[in-house]
C-alpha positions, 0 to 999 in steps of 0.5 A: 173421098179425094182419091189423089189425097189417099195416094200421097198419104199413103205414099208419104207414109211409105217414102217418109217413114225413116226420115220421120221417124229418125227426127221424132225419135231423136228428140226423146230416144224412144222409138216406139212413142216415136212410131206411135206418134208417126202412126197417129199423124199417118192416120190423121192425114188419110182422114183430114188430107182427102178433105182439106186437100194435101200440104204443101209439104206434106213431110212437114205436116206429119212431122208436126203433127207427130210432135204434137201427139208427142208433146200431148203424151208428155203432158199431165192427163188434166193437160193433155188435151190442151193442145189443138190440132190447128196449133199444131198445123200452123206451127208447122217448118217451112217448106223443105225444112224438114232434115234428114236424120236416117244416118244417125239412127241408123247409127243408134241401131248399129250401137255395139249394144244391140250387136244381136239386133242392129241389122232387123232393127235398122231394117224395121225402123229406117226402111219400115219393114214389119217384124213379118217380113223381117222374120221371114228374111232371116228364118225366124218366127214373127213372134221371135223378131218382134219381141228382139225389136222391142227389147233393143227399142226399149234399151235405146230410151234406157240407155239414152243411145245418142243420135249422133255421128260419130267421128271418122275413126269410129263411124267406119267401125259402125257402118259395117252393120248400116251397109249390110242392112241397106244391102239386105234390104233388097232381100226382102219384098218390098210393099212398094213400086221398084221405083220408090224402093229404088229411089229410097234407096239410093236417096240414103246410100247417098246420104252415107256416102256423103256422111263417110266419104273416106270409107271405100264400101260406102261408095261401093254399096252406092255404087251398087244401088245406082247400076242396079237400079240404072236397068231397072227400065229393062227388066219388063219388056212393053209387055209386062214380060221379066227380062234376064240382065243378059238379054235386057236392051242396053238402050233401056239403060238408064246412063245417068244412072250408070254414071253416078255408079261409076263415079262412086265406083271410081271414089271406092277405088281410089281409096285403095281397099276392095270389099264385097260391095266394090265387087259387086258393083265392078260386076254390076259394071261390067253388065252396063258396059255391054252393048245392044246384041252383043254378050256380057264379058263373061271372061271378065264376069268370072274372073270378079265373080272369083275374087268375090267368092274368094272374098265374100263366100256367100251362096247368092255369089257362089251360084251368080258364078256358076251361073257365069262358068255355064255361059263359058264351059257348058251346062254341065259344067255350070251343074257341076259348080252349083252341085257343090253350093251348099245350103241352096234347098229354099234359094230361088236363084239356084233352083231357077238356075238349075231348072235352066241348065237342065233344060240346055242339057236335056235333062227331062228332070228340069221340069220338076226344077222349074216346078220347084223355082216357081213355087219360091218365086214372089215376083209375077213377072218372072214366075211367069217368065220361069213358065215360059221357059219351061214350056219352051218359049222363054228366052 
């Protein structure tokens, strides 16, 4: 088996997914035939790819063969099997013909209909998380979420949910839920390489930007997307070894990056309003200003951390900013602010947090607290840095 075949298959499959999936459904408002035949053209390519070698566009080659497993389907059972595979591959678009359609699924998933499901819908159907994953992400049974994910994808074909844009006025009304989805995602652990998430992501932050560019907290969520991902470089030393933001190497930084962040940053401001994403990604700003071995602006970094809590009181700000007042005032000091989040029991960044400012306040219960941190730490590179610094040696 052509093992470089295998690779982009399974690349296209998790790249592609939402794109495919937004077109084929548009077509008949039937999500899960839509995923059924994605599936199918899925499972083809990793079975012909390896053997006839990859397309030139390997987008366009699912998508074809999707549609035909589509038009097979709607088909009489003495007609179904009429159609050949080799129909299907040479009827495929062009090279890049293949448009981007996530916006307006994304749309159909924010509809006021499915209100109770719009944010795990956009998630499981656009970035191709499983019911699994998104269950865990929002405390709830897999079974559960399962079952609320086909409820809303039955009642988009029933009620022929339109694959459209809307205009201005109303688009900013159905994004709220299409930037929280997208925010979230970064939330839940991806089966992807930081990279290819990152690049997903920005590639559809892009994409709603563009599509609302009257809309402040679409510039700010891109520009978000982009400063995040512009330390991405940074985060692992040559070594494999998790790096915190304060101490990563600014040369490391990727500028364009941080460059694109600012422009959309700059759009966001310009448009008059402020929001949580602006924010965020001001804060995001502040930490890509910083130069090599010199220290963030914390003075700055609490005064936006204020306005976002002020804004935006949710626990992850509240414990970033308690995070900030320790660099300022002193452990205990930093202790005290997270003392008073509540609801941090299962959080990862406030018991990590926790373990460190005991530990600079030599309290010898910052051992248990680091015991606890890791055990709710996913990511090897830093469960592995949390065990340095519990031993002492980490930075």
């Amino acid at each position: 088996m052509d093992a470089h075949a295998q690779v982009r298959a399974e690349t296209a499959a998790r790249t592609s997914y939402g794109r495919l999936l937004a077109l084929l459904a548009a077509r008949t408002h039937d999500v899960a035939a839509a995923e059924d035949a994605l599936a199918d053209a899925f499972e083809r390519a990793l079975t012909r790819w390896p053997l006839d070698g990859v397309p030139a566009d390997p987008d366009a080659w699912l998508l074809t063969v999707a549609r035909n497993r589509q038009r097979d389907r709607w088909r009489s059972a003495a007609e179904r099997t009429s159609v050949l595979f080799d129909e299907a591959v040479h009827d495929s678009p062009a090279p890049g013909a293949v448009p981007d359609r996530r916006l307006q699924l994304l749309l159909v998933c924010a509809h006021p209909d499915l209100a109770d499901a719009s944010v795990p819908l956009m998630l499981n159907t656009v970035l191709g998380f499983t019911a699994e994953r998104i269950g865990a992400a929002f405390l709830i049974p897999t079974a559960t979420m399962a079952a609320r994910l086909t409820r809303a994808k039955k009642r988009i074909a029933r009620d022929r949910i339109p694959f459209a844009v809307p205009e201005n006025g109303r688009l900013a009304e159905r994004l709220s839920p299409v930037l929280e989805a997208v925010y979230g995602s970064y939330a839940i652990e991806w089966p992807t390489p930081p990279r290819e998430r990152h690049a997903l992501l920005l590639g559809l932050g892009g994409t709603i930007a563009a599509a609302a560019p009257s809309v402040a907290e679409a510039h700010g969520l891109t520009a978000l997307m982009y400063l995040s991902s512009a330390r991405l470089p940074a985060r692992v030393d040559e070594d494999g070894k998790y790096v915190p933001l304060p101490q990563q190497d600014p040369g490391r930084w990727d500028r364009d990056l941080i460059a694109a962040g600012h422009r959309h940053l700059r759009a966001a401001h310009a448009l008059g309003t402020v929001g949580r994403f602006q924010l965020e990604a001001a804060i995001g700003a502040v930490h890509c200003a910083r130069r090599p071995g010199e220290p963030p602006d914390w003075a700055n970094l609490r005064s936006l951390y204020d306005s976002l809590v002020a804004l935006a009181p949710t626990r992850g700000a509240a414990v970033a900013r308690a995070a900030v007042v320790a660099e300022i005032d002193g452990a205990r000091a930093g202790l005290a602010e997270l003392d008073a989040v509540d609801g941090t029991e299962r959080l990862q960044a406030a018991w990590a947090l926790r373990a460190h400012l005991l530990q600079r306040a030599g309290d010898p219960s910052a051992e248990a607290a680091y015991d606890k941190a890791v055990s709710l730490t996913t990511d090897p590179a830093e469960r592995d840095h949390l065990r340095r610094r519990a031993r002492g040696v980490g930075p």
